[in-house]
CHARMM internal coordinates of N, CA and C (Angstrom, degrees):
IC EDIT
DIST 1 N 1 CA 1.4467
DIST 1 CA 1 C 1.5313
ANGL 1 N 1 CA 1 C 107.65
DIST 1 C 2 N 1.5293
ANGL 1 CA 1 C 2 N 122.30
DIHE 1 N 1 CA 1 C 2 N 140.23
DIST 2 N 2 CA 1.3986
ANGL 1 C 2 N 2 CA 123.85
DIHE 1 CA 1 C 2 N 2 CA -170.98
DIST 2 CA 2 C 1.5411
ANGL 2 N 2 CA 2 C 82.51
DIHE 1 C 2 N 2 CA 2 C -134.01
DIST 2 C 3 N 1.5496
ANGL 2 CA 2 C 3 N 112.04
DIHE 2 N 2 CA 2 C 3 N 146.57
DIST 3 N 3 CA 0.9655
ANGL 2 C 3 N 3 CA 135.37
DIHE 2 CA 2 C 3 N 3 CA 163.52
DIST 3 CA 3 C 1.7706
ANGL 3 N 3 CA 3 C 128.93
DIHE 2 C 3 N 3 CA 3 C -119.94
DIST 3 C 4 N 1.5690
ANGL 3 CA 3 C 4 N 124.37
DIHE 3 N 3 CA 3 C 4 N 139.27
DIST 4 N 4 CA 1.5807
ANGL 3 C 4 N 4 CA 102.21
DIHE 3 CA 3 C 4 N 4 CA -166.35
DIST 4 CA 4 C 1.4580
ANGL 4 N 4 CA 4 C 84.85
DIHE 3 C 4 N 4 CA 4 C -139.58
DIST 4 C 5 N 1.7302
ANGL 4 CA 4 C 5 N 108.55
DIHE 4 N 4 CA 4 C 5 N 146.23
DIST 5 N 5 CA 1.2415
ANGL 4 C 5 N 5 CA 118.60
DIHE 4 CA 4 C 5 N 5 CA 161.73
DIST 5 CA 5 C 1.5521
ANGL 5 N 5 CA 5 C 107.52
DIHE 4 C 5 N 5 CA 5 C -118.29
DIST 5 C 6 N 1.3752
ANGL 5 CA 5 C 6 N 119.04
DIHE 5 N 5 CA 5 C 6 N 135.25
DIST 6 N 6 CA 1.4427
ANGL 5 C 6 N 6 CA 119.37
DIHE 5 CA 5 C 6 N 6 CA 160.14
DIST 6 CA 6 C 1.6211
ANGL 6 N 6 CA 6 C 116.26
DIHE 5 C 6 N 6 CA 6 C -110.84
DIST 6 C 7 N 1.4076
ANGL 6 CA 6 C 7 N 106.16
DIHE 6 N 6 CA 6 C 7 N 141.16
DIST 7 N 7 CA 1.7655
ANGL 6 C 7 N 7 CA 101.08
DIHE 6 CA 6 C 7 N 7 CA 171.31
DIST 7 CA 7 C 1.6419
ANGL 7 N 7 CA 7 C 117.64
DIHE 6 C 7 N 7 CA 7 C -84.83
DIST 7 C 8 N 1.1844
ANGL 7 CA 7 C 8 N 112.02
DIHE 7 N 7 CA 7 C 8 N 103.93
DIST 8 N 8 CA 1.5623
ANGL 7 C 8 N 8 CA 110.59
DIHE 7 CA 7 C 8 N 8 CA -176.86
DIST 8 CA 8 C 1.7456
ANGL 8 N 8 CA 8 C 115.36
DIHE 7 C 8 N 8 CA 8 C -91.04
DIST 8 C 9 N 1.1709
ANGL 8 CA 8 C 9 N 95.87
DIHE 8 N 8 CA 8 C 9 N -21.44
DIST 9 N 9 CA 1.9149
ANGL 8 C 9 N 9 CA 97.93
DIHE 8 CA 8 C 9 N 9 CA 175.06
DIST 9 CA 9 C 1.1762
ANGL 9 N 9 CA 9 C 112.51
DIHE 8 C 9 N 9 CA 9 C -159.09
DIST 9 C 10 N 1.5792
ANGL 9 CA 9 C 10 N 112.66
DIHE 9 N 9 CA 9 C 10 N 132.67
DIST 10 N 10 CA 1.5026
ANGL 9 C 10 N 10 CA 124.48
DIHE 9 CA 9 C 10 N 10 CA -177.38
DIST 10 CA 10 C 2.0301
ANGL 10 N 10 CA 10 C 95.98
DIHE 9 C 10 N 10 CA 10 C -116.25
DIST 10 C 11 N 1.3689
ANGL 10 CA 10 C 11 N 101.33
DIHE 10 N 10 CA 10 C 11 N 123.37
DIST 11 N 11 CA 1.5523
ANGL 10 C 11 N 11 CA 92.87
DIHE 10 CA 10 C 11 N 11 CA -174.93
DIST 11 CA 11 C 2.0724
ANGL 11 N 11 CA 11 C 84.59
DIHE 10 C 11 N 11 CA 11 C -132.55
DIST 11 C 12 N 0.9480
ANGL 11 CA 11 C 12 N 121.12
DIHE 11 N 11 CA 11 C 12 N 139.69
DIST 12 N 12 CA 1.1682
ANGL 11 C 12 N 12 CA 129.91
DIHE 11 CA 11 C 12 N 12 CA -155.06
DIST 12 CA 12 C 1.3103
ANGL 12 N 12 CA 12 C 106.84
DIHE 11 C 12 N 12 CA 12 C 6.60
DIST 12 C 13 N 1.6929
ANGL 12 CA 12 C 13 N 118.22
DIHE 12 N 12 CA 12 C 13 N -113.01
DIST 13 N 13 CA 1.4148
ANGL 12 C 13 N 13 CA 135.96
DIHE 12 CA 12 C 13 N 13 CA -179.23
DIST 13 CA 13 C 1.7101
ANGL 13 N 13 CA 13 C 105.58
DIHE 12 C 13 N 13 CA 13 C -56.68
DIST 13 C 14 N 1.5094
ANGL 13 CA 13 C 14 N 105.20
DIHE 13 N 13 CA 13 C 14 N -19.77
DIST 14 N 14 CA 1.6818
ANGL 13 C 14 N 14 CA 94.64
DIHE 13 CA 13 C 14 N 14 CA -150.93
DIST 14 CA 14 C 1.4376
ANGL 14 N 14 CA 14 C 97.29
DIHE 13 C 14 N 14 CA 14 C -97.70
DIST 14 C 15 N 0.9611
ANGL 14 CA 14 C 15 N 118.95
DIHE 14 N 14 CA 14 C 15 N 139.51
DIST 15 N 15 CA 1.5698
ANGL 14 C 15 N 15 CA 135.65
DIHE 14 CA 14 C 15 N 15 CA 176.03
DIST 15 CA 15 C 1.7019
ANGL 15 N 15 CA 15 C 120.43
DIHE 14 C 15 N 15 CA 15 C -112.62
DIST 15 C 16 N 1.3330
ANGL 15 CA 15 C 16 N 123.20
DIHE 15 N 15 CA 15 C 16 N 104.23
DIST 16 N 16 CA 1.2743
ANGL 15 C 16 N 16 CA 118.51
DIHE 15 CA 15 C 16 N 16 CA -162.33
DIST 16 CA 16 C 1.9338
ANGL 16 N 16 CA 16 C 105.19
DIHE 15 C 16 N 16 CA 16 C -115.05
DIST 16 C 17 N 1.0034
ANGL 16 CA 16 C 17 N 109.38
DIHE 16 N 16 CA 16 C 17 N 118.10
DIST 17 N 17 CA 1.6529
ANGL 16 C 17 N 17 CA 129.04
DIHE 16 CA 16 C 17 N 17 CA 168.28
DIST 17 CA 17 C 1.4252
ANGL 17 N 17 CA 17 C 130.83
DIHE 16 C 17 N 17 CA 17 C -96.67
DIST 17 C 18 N 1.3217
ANGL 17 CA 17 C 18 N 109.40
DIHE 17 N 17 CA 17 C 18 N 136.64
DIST 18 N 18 CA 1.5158
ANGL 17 C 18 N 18 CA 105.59
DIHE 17 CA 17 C 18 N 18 CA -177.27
DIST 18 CA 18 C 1.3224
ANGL 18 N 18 CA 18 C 102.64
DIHE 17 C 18 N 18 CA 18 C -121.12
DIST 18 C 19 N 1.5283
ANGL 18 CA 18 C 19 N 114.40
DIHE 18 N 18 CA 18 C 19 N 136.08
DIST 19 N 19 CA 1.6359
ANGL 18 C 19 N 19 CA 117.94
DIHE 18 CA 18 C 19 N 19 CA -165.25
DIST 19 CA 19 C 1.3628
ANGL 19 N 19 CA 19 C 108.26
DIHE 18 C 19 N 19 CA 19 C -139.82
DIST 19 C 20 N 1.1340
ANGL 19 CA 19 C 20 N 109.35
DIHE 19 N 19 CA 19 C 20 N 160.91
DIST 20 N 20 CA 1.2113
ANGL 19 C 20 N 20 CA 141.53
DIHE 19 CA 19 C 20 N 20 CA -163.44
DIST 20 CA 20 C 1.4751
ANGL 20 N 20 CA 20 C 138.60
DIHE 19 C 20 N 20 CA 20 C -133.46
DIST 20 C 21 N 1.6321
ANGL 20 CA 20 C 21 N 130.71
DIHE 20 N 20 CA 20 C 21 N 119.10
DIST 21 N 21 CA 1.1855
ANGL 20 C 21 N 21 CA 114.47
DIHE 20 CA 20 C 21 N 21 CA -167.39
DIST 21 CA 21 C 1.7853
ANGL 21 N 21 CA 21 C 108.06
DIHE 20 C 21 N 21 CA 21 C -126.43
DIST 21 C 22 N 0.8321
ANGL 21 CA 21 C 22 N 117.05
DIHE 21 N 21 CA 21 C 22 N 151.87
DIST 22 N 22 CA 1.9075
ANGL 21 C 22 N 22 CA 104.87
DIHE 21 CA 21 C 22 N 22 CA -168.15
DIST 22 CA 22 C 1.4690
ANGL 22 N 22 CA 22 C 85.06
DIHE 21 C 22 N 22 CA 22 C -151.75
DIST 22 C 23 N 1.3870
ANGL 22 CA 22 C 23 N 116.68
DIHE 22 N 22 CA 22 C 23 N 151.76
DIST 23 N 23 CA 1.6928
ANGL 22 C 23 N 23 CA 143.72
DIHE 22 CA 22 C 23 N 23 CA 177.74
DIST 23 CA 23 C 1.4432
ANGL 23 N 23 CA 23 C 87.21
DIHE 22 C 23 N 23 CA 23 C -114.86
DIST 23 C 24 N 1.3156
ANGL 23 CA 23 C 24 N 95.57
DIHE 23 N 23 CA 23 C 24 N -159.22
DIST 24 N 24 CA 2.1427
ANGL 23 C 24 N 24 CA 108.17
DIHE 23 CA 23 C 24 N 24 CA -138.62
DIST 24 CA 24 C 1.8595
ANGL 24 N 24 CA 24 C 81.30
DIHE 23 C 24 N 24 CA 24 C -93.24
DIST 24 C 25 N 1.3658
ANGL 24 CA 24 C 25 N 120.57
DIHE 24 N 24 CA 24 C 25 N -1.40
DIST 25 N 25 CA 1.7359
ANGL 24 C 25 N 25 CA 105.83
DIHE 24 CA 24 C 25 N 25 CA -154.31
DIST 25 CA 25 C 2.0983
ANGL 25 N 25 CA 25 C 98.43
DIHE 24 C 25 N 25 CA 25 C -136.67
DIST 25 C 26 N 1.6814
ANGL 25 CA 25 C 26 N 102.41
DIHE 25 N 25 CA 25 C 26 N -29.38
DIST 26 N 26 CA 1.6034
ANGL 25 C 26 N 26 CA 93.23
DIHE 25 CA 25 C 26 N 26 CA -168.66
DIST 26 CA 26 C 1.4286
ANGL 26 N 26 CA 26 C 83.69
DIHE 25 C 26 N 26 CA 26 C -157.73
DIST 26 C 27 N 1.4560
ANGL 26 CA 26 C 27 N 102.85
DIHE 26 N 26 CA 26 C 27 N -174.52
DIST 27 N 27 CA 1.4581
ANGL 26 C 27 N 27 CA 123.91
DIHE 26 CA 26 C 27 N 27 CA -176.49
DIST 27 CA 27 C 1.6638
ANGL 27 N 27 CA 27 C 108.51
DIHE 26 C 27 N 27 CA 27 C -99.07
DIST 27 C 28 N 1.0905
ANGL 27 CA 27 C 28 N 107.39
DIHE 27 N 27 CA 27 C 28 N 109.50
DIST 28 N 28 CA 1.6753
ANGL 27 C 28 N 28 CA 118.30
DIHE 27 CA 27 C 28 N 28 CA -165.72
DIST 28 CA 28 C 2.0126
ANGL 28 N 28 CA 28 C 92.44
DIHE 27 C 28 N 28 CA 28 C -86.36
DIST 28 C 29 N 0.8531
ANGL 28 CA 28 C 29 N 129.37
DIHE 28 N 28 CA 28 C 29 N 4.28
DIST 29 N 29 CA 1.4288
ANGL 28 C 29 N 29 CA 121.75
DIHE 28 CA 28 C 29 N 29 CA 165.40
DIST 29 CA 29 C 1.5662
ANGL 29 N 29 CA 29 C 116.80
DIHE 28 C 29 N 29 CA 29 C 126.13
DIST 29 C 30 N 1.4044
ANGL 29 CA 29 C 30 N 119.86
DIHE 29 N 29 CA 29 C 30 N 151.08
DIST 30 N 30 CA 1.3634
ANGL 29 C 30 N 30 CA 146.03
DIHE 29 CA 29 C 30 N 30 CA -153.58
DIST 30 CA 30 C 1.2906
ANGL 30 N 30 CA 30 C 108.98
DIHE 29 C 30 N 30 CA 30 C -116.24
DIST 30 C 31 N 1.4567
ANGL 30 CA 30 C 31 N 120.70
DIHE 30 N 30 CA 30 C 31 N 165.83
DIST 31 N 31 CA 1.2260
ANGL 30 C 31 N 31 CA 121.91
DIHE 30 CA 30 C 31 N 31 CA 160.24
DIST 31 CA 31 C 1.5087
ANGL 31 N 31 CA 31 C 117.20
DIHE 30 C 31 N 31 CA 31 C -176.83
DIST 31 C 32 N 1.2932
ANGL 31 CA 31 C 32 N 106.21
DIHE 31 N 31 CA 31 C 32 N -159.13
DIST 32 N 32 CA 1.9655
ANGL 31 C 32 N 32 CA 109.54
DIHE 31 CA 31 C 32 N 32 CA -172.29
DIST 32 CA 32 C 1.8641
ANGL 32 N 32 CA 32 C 90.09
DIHE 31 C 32 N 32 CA 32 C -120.15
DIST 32 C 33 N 1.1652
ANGL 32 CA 32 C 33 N 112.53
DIHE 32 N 32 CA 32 C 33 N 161.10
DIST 33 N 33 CA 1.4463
ANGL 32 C 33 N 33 CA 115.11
DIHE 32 CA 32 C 33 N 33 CA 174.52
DIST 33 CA 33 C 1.4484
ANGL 33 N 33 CA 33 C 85.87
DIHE 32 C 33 N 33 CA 33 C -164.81
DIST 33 C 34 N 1.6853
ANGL 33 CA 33 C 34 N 95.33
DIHE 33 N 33 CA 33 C 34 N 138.40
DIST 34 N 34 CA 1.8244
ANGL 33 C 34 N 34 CA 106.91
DIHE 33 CA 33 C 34 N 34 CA -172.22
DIST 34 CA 34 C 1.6007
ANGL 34 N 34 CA 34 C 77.75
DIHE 33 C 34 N 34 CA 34 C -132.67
DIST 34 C 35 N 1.3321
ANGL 34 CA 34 C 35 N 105.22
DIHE 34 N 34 CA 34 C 35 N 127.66
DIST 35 N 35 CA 1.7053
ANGL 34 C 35 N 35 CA 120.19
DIHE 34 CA 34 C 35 N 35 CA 126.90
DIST 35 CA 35 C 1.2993
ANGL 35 N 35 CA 35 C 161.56
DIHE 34 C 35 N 35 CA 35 C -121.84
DIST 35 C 36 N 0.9013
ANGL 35 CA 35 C 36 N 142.35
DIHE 35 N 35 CA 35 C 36 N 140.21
DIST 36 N 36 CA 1.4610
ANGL 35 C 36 N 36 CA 132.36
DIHE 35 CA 35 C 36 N 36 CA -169.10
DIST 36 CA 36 C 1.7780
ANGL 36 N 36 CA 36 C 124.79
DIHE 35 C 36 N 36 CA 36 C -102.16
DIST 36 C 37 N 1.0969
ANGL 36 CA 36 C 37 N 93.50
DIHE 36 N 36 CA 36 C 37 N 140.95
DIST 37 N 37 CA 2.1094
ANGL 36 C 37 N 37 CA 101.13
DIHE 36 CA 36 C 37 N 37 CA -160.73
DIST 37 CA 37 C 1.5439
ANGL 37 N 37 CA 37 C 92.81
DIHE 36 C 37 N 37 CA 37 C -99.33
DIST 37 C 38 N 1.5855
ANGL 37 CA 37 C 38 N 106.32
DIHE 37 N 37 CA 37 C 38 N 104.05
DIST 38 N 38 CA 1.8811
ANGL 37 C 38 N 38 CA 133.36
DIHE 37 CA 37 C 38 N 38 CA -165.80
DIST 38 CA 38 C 1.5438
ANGL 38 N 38 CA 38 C 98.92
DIHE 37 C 38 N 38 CA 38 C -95.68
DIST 38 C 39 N 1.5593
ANGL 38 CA 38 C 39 N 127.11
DIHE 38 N 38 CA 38 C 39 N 113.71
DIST 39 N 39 CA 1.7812
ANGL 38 C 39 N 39 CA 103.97
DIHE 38 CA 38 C 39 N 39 CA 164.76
DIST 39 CA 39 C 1.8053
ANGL 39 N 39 CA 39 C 101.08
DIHE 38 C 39 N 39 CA 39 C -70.81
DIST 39 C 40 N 1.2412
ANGL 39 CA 39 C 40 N 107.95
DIHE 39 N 39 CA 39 C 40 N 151.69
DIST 40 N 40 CA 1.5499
ANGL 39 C 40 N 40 CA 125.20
DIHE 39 CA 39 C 40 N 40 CA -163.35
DIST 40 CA 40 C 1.7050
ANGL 40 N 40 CA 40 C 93.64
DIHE 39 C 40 N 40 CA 40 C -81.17
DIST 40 C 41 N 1.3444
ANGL 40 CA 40 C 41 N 124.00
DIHE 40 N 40 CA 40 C 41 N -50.87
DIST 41 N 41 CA 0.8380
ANGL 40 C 41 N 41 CA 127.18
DIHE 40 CA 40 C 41 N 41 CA -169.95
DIST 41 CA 41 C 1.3840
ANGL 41 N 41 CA 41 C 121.25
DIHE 40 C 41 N 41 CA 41 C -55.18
DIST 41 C 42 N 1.4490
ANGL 41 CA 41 C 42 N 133.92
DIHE 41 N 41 CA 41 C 42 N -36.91
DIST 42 N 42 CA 1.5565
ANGL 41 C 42 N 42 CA 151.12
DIHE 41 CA 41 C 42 N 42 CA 169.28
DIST 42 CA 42 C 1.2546
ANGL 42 N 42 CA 42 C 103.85
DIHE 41 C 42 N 42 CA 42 C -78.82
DIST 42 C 43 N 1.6447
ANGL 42 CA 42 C 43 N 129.48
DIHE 42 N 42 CA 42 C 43 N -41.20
DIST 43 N 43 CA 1.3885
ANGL 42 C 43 N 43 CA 115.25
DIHE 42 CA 42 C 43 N 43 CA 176.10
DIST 43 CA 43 C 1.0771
ANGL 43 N 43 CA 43 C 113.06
DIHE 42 C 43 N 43 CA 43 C -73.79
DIST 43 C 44 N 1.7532
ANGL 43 CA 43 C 44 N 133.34
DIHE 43 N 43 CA 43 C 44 N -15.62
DIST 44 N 44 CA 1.4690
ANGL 43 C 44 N 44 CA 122.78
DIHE 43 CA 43 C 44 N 44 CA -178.30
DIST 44 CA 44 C 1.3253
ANGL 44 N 44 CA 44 C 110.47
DIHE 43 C 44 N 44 CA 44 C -84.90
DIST 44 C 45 N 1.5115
ANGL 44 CA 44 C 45 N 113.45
DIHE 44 N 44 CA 44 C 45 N -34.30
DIST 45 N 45 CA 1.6084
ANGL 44 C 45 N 45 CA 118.72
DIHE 44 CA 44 C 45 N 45 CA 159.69
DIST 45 CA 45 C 1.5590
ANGL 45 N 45 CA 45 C 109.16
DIHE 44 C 45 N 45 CA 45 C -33.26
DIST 45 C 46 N 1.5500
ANGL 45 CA 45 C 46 N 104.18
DIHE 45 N 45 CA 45 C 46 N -74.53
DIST 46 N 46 CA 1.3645
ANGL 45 C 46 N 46 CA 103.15
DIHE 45 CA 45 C 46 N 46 CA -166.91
DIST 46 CA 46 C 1.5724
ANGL 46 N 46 CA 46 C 132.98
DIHE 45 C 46 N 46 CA 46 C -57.81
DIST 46 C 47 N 1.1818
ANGL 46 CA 46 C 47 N 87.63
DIHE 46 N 46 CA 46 C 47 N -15.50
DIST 47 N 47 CA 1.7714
ANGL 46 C 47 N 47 CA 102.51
DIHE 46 CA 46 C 47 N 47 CA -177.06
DIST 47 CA 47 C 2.1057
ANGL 47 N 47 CA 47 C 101.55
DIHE 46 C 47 N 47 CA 47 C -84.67
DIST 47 C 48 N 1.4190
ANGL 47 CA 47 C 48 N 105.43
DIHE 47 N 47 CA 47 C 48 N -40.06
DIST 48 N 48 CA 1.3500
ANGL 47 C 48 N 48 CA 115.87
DIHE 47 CA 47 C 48 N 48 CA 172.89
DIST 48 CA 48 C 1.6186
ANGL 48 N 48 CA 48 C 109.16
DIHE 47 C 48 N 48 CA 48 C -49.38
DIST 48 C 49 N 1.2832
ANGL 48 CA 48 C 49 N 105.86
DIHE 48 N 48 CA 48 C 49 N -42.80
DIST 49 N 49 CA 1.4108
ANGL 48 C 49 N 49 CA 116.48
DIHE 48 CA 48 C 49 N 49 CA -160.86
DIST 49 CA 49 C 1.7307
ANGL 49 N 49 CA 49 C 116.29
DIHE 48 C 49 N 49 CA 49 C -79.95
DIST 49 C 50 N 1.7677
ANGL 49 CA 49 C 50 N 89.29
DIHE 49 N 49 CA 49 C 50 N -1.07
DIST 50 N 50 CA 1.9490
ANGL 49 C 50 N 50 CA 103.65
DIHE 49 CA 49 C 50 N 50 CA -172.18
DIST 50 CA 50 C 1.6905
ANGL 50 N 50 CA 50 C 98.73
DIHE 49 C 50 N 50 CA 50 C -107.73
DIST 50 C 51 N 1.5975
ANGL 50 CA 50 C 51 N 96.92
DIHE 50 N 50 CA 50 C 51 N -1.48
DIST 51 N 51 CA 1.9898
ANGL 50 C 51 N 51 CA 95.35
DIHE 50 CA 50 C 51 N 51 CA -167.35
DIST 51 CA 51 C 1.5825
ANGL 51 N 51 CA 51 C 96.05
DIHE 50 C 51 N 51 CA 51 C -68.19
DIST 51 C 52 N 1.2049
ANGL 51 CA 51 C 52 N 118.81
DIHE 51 N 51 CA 51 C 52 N 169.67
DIST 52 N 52 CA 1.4809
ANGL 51 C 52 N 52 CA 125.09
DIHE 51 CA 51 C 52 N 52 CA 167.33
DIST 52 CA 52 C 1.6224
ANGL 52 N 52 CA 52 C 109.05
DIHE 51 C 52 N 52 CA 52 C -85.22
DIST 52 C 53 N 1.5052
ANGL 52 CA 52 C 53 N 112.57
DIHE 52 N 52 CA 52 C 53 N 136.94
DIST 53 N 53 CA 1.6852
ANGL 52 C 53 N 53 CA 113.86
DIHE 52 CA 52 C 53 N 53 CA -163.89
DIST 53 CA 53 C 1.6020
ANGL 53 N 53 CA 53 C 72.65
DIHE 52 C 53 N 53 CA 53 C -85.87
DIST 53 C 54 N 1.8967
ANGL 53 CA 53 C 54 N 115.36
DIHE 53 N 53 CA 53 C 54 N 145.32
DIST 54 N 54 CA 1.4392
ANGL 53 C 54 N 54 CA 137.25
DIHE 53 CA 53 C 54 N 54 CA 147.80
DIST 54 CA 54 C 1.5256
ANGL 54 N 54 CA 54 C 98.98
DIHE 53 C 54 N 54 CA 54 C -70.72
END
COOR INIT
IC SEED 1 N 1 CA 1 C
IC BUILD
């Protein structure tokens, strides 16, 4: 099984891919894949900031 991602659109943070999966004979199926580029540092804040204070 081979799998392929291409980047078809970068729109600020968001990064959108179209992929692909194929077996030894046909193309076993396609799709859209969106991601977004997070600084770690503000998302760990923000996630800190949802903990329950002891």
């Amino acid at each position: 099984m081979v799998a392929t991602s291409r980047l078809v659109e970068v729109d600020g943070k968001r990064l959108v891919f179209e992929v692909e999966a194929r077996d030894n004979v046909d193309l076993v199926g396609t799709g859209i894949h969106e991601r977004f580029i997070v600084k770690m540092e503000s998302f760990i804040r923000r996630v800190q900031d949802k903990l329950p204070k002891n």
